[in-house]
Biopython code that builds the backbone (N, CA, C, O; Angstrom):
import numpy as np
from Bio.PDB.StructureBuilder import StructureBuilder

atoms = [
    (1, "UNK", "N", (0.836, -1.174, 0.000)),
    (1, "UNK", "CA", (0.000, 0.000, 0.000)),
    (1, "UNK", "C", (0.882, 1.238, 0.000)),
    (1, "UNK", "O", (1.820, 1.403, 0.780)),
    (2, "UNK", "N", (0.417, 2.286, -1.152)),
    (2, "UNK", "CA", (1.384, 3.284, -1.121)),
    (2, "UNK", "C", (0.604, 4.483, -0.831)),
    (2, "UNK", "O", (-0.518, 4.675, -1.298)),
    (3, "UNK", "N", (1.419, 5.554, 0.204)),
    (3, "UNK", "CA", (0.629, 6.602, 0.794)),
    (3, "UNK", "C", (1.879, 7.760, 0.065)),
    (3, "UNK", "O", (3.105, 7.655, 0.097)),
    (4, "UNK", "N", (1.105, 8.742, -0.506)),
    (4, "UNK", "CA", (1.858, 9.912, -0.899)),
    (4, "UNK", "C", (2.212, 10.256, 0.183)),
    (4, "UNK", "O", (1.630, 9.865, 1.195)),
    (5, "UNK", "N", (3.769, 11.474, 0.225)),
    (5, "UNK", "CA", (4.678, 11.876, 0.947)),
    (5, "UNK", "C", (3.949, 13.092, 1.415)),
    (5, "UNK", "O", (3.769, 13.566, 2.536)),
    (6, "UNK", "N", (3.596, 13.439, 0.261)),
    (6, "UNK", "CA", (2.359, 14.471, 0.826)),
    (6, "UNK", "C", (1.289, 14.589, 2.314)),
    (6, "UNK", "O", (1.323, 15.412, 3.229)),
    (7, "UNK", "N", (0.471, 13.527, 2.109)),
    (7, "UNK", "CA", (-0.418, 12.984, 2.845)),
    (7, "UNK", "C", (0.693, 12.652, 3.888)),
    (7, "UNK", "O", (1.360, 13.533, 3.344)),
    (8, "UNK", "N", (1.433, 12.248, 4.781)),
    (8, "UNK", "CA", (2.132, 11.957, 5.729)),
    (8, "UNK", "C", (2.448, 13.207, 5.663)),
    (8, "UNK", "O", (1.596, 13.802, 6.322)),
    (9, "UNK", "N", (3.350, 14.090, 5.150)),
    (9, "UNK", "CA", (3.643, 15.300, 5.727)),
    (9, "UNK", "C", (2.333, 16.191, 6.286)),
    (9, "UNK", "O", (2.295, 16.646, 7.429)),
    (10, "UNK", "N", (1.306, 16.357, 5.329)),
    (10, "UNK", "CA", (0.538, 17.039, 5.973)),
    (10, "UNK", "C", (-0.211, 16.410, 7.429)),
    (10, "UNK", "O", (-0.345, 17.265, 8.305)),
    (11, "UNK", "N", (-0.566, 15.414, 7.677)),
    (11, "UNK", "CA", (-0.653, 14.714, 8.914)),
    (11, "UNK", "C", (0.593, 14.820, 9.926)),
    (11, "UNK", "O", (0.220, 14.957, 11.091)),
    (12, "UNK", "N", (1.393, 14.801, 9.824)),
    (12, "UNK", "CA", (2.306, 15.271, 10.788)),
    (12, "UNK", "C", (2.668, 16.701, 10.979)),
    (12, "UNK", "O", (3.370, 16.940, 11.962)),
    (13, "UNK", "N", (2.329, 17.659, 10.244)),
    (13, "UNK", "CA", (2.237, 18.359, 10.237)),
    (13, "UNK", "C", (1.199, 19.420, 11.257)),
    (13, "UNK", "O", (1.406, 20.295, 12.099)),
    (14, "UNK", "N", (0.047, 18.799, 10.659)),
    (14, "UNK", "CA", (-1.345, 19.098, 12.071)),
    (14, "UNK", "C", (-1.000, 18.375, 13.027)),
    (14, "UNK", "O", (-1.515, 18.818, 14.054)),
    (15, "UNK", "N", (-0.323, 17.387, 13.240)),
    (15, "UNK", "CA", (-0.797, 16.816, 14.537)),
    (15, "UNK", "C", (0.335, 17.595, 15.026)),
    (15, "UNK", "O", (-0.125, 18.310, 15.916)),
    (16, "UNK", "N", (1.686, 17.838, 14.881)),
    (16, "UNK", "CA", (2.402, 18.819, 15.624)),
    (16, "UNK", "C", (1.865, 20.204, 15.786)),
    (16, "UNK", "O", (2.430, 20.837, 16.678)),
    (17, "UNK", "N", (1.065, 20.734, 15.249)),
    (17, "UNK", "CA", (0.557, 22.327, 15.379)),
    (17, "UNK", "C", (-0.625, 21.773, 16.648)),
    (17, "UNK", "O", (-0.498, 22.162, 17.808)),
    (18, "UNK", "N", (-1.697, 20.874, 16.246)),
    (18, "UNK", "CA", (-2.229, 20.217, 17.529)),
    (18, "UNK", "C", (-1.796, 20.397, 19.056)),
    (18, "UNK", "O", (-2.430, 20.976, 19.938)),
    (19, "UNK", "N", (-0.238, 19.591, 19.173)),
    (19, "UNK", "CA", (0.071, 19.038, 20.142)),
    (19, "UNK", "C", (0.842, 20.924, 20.840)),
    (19, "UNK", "O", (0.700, 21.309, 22.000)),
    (20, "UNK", "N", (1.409, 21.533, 19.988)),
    (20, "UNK", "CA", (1.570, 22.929, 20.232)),
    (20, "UNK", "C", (0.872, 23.631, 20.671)),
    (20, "UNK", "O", (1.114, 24.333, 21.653)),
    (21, "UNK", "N", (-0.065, 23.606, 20.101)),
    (21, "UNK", "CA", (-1.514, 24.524, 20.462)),
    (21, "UNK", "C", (-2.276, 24.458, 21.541)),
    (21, "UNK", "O", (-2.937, 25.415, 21.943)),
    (22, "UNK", "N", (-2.228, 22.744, 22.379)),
    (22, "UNK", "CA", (-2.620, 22.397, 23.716)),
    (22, "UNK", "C", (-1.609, 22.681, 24.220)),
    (22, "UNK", "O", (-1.930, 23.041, 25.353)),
    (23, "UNK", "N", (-0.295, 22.777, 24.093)),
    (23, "UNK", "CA", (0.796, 23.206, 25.603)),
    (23, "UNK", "C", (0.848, 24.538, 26.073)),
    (23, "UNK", "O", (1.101, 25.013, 27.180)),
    (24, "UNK", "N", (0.446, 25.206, 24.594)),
    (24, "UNK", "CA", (0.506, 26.750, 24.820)),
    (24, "UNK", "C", (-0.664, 27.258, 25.219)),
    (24, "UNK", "O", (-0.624, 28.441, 25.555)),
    (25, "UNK", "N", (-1.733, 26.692, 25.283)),
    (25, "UNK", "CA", (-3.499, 26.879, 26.312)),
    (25, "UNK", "C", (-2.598, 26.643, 27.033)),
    (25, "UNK", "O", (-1.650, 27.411, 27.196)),
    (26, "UNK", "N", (-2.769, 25.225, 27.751)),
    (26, "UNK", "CA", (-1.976, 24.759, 29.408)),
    (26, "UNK", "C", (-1.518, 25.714, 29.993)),
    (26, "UNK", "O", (-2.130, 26.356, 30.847)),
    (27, "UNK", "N", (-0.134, 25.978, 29.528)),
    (27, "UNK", "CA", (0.611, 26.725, 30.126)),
    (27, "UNK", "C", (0.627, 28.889, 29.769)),
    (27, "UNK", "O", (1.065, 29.874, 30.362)),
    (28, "UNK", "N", (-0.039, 28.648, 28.646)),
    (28, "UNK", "CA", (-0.487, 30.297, 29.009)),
    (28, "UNK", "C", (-1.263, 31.057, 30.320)),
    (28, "UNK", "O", (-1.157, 32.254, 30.583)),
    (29, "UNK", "N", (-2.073, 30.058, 31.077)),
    (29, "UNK", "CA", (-2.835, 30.839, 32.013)),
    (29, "UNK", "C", (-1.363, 31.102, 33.246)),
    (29, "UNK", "O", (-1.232, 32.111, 33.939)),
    (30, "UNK", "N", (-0.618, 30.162, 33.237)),
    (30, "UNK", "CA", (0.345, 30.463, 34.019)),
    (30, "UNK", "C", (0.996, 31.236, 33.988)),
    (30, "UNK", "O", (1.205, 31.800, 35.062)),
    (31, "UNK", "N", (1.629, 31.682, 32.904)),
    (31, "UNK", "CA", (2.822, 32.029, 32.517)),
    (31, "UNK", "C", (2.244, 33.831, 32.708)),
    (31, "UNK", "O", (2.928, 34.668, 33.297)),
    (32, "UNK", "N", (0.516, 34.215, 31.904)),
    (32, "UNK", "CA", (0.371, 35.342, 32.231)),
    (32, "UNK", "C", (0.360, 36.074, 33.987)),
    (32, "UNK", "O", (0.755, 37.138, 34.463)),
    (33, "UNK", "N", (-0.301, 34.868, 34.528)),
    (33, "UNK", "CA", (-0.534, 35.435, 36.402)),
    (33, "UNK", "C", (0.969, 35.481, 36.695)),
    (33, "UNK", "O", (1.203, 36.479, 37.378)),
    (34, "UNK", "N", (2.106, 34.752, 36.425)),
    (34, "UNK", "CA", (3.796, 34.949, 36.328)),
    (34, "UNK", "C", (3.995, 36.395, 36.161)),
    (34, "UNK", "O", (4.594, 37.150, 36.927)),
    (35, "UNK", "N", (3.474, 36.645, 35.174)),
    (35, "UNK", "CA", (3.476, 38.320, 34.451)),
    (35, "UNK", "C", (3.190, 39.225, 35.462)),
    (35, "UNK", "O", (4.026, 40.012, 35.906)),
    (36, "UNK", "N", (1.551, 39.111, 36.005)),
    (36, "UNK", "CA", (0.956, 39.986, 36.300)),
    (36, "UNK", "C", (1.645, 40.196, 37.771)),
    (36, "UNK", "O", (1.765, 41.235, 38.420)),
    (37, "UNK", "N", (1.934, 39.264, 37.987)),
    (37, "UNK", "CA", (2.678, 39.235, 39.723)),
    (37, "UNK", "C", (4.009, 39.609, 40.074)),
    (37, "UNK", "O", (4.486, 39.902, 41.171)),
    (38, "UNK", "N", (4.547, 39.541, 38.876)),
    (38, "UNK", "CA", (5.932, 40.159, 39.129)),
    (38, "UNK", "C", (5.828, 41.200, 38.690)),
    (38, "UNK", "O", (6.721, 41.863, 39.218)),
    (39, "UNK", "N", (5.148, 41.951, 37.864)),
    (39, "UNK", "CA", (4.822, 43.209, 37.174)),
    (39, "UNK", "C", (4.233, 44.371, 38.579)),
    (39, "UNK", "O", (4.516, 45.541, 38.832)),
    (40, "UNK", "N", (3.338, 43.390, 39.236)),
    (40, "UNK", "CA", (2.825, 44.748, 40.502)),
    (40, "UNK", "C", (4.061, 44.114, 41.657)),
    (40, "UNK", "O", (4.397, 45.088, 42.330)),
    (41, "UNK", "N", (4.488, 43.432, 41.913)),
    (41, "UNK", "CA", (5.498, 43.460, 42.473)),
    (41, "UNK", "C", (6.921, 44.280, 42.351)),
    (41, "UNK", "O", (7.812, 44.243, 43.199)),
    (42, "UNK", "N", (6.948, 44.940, 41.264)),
    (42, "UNK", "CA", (8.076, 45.508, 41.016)),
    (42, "UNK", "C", (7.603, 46.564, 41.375)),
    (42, "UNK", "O", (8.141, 47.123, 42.331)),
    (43, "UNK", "N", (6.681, 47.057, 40.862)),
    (43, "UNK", "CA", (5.788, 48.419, 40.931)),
    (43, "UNK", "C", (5.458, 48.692, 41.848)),
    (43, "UNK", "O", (4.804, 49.734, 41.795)),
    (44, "UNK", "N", (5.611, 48.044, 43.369)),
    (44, "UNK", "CA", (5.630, 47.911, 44.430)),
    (44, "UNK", "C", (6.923, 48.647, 45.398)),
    (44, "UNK", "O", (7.137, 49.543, 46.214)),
    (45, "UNK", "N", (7.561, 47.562, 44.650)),
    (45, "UNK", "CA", (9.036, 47.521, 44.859)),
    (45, "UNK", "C", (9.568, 49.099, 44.694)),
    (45, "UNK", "O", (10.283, 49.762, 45.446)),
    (46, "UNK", "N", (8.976, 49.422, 43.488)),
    (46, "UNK", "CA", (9.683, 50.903, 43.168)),
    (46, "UNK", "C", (9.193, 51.567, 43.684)),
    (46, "UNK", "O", (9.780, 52.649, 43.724)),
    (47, "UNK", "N", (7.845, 51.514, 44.443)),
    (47, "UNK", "CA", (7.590, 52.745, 45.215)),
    (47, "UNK", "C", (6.588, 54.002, 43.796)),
    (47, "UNK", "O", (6.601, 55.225, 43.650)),
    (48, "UNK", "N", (5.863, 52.864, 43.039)),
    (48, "UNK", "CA", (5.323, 53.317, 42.017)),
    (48, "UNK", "C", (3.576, 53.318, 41.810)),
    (48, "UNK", "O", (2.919, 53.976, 41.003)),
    (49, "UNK", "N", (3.213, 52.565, 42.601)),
    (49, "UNK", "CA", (1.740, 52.611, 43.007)),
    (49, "UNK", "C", (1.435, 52.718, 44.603)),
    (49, "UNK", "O", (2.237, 52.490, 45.508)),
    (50, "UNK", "N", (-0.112, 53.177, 44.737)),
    (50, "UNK", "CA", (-0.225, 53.143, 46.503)),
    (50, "UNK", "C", (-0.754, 51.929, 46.465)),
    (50, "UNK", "O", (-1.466, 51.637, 45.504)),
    (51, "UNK", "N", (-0.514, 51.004, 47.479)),
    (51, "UNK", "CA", (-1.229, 49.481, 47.896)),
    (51, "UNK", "C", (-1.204, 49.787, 49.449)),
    (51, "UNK", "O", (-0.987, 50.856, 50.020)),
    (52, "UNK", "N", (-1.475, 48.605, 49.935)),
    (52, "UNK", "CA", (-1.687, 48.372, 50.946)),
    (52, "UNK", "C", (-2.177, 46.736, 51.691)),
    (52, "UNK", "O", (-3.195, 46.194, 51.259)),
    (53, "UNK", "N", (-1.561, 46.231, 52.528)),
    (53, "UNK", "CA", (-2.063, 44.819, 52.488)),
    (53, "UNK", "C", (-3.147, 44.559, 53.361)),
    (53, "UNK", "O", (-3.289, 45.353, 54.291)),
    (54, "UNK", "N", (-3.911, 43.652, 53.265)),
    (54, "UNK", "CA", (-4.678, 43.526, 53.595)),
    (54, "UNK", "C", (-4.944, 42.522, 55.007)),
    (54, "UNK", "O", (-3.868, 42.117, 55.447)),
    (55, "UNK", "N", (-5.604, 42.259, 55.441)),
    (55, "UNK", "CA", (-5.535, 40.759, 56.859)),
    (55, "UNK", "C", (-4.901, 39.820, 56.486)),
    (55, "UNK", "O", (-3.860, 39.328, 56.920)),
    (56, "UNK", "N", (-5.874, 39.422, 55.226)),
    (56, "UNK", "CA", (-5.601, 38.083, 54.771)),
    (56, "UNK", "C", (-4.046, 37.655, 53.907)),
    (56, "UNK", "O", (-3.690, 36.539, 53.528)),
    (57, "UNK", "N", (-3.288, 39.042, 53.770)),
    (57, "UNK", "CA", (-1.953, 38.944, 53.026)),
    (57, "UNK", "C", (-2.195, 39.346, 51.720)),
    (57, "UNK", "O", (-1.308, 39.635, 50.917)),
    (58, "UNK", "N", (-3.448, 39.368, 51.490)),
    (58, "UNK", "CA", (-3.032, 39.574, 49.848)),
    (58, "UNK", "C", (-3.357, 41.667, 49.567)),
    (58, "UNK", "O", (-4.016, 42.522, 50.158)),
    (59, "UNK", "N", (-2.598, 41.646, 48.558)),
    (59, "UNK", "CA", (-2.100, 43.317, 48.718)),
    (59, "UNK", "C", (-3.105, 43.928, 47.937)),
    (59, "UNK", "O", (-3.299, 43.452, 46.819)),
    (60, "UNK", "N", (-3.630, 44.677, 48.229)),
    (60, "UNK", "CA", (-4.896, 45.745, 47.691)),
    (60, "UNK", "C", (-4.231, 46.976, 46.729)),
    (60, "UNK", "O", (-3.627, 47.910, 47.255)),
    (61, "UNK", "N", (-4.329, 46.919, 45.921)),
    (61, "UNK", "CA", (-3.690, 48.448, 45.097)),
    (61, "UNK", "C", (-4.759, 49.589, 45.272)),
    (61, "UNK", "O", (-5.948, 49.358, 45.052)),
    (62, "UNK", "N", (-4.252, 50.984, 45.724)),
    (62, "UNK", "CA", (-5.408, 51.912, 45.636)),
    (62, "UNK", "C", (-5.405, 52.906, 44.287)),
    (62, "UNK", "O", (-4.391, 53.248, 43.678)),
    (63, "UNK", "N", (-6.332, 53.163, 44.072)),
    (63, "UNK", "CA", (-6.880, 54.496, 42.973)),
    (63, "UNK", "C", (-6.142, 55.990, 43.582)),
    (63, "UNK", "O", (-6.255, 56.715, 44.569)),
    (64, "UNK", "N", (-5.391, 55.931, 42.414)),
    (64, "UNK", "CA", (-4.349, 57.521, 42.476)),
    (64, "UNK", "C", (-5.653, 58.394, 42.048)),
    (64, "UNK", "O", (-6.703, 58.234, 41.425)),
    (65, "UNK", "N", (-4.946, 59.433, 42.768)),
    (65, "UNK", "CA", (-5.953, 60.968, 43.121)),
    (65, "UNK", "C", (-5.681, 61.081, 41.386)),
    (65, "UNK", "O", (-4.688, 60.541, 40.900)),
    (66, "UNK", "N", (-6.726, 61.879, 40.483)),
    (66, "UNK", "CA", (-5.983, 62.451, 39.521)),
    (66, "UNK", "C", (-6.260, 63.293, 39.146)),
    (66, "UNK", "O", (-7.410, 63.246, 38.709)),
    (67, "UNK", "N", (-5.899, 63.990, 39.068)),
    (67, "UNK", "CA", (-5.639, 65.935, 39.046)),
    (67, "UNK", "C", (-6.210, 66.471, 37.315)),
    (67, "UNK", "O", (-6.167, 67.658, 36.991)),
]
sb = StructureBuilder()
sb.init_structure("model")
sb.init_model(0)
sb.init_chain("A")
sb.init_seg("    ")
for serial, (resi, resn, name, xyz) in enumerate(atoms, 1):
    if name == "N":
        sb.init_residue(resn, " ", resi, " ")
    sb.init_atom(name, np.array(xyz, "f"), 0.0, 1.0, " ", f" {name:<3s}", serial, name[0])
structure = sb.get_structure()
C-alpha cells in the first residue's frame, strides 16, 4: 500500500501544530498570572503605586488621586 509523501507530511504536520496549540493553552494561564505578579510586584518595589495589604496577606492596590 502506497501513501503519498504528501499525505504523511501534511498529517504530521497538524498533529504537531495540535500538540503545540494544547501546551501553549496549558501553560499560558500560568505564565500570564507569572506576568501579572511580578509586574505589581516591582511596581511595588519601586515605590510606584499606593497598595496596601490587607488581613488576609493579599495586597490591595489603591486608585491615584488624579488631578
Amino acid at each position: 500500500m502506497y501513501i503519498p509523501l504528501e499525505y504523511v507530511f501534511a498529517v504530521v504536520t497538524v498533529v504537531t501544530a495540535y500538540a503545540t496549540y494544547r501546551l501553549g493553552i496549558r501553560d499560558g494561564d500560568d505564565f500570564r498570572d507569572d506576568v501579572v505578579n511580578s509586574t505589581i510586584d516591582y511596581l511595588i518595589k519601586e515605590n510606584m503605586v499606593k497598595w496596601k495589604r490587607r488581613g488576609d496577606g493579599e495586597i490591595e492596590l489603591l486608585p491615584l488621586d488624579e488631578k
